[in-house]
Every structure is written in C-alpha cells, then in structure tokens.
N, C-alpha and C positions, 0 to 999 in steps of 0.2 A: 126510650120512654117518652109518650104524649106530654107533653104543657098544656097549660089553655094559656093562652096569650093577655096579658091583663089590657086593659083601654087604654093606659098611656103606653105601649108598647117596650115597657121595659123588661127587667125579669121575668123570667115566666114562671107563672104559679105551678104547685105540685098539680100532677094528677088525679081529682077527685078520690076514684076507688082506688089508685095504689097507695096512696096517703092514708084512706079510713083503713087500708088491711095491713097496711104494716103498721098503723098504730094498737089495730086489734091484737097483733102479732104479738108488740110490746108492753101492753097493758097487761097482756094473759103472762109473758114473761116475767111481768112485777108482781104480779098475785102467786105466782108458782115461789119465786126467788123466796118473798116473801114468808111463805105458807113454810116451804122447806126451812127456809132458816128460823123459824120459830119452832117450828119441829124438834132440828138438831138442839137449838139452845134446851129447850126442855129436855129432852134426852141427856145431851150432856148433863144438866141438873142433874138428872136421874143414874149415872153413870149407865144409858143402855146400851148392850152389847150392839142392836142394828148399826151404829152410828160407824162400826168397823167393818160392816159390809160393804163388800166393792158397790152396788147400786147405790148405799148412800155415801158415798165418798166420791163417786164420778158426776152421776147426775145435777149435782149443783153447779159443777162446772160447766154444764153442757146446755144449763136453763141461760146461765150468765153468759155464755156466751152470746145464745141467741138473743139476749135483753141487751147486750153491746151493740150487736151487729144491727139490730132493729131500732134503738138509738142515735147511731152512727146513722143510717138511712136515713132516717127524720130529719134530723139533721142537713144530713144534704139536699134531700126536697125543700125545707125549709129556705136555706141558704142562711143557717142559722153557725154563729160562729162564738165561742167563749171568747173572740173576742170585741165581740160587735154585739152579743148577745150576754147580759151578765146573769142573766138565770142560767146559762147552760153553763158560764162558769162556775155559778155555786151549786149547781148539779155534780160537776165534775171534781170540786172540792169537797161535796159530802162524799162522795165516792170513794173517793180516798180513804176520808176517815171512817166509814162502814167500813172498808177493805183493812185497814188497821185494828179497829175494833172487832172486828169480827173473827178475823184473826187470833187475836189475844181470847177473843172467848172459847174457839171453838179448835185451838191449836196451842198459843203459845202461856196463854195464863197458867201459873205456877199453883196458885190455890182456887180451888171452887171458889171462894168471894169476888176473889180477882177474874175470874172467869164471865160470874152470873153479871157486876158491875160490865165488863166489856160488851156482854149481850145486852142488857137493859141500855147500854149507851148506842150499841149499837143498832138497836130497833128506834130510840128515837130520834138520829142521824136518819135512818131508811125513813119514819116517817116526816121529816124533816126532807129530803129529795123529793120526797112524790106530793109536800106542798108546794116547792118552788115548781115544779111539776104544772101543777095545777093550776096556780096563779101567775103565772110567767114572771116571777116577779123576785129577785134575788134573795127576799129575804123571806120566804114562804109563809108559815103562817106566824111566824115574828114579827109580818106587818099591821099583823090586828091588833 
C-alpha cells in the first residue's frame, strides 16, 4: 500500500483514497449495524416472527464483521493504538458493553422489560462509540 512521506520524514501518513474508502466502507457499516439493530429491538418489542428468519439472524453478523475489519484497518492506517490512543480504547470499551447489552436485549433477557431496558441501554452505548467516534476524544459527548 502507498504512504505519502510526511516533511519530517517520520511515519508515513495513510493513503489519501484508501483511507477516505475504508472509512466510507465503515461509516456505511455503522449506519447498517445501526439501522438493523433498531429494527431487531423493535421487533423483538413486537414479538416479530422475521427476527427467526435465517437472513435476520446471519446478516447482522456479517455487517459486524465488515464494521470490525474496517475498524481494525483505520486503525492500522492510523497507527492508532488503545493504547496510545484513549479514544480507541473507549471505543473498544463501549464495544463491549453494546455486545453485552445487546445481548441481553436481543438473546438473553428473561422478561420483555428486561429486554427493552438492555436495548434502550444499548443504543445509547452505540451512540455513545460514534461520539467518541467523532470527537477523538475518550469521553464523547460527556465532554460537553
């Protein structure tokens, strides 16, 4: 993969356009993740039968993957590290707890309250990652 060489000749910067298309890449994977698991939560709400169809029981896994792997690359274009970088580690910490939350909403909750609280928690963890996201900044929009 091309660098451009920066003027003190250290690191080398990403790629221009491989940088803008795998970030296009991952932004469209956050709007899907997104879009779908607001979907499921409502359905689940609804008890809808789609939610047991193999397309919606595979495809979220396959959007998440590509929002992994297109993270994971930024990441290394970046030469961005959770542990040199503390936004990406509370990216990686909300992570978690959406993956926990969301879990208990959309799998492990015992009653629908316990369900709809896991999803409501876990959509404002999700928009919680996409403002540290946004403002590089560990504590996303907790810093205003």
């Amino acid at each position: 993969m091309p660098h451009l060489q920066p003027a003190n000749g250290r690191t080398p910067l990403p790629d221009p356009m491989n940088y803008a298309v795998l970030k296009a890449i991952h932004v469209g994977a956050v709007i899907l993740t997104a879009s779908g698991f607001l979907a499921r939560g409502i359905g689940m709400l609804g008890s809808a039968r789609w939610l047991q169809q193999p397309l919606a029981r595979r495809l979220p896994h396959v959007i998440d993957t590509v929002l992994l792997a297109s993270a994971l690359g930024l990441a290394w274009q970046l030469r961005a590290s959770p542990l040199t970088s503390p936004w990406i580690a509370a990216k990686i910490a909300g992570l978690a707890a959406y993956i926990g939350l969301g879990s208990i909403a959309l799998r492990f909750g015992r009653t629908r309250a316990i369900r709809a609280a896991a999803w409501i928690g876990a959509l404002a963890v999700f928009a919680f990652i996409v403002s540290v996201a946004i403002t590089k900044d560990p504590r996303g929009f907790l810093s205003h």
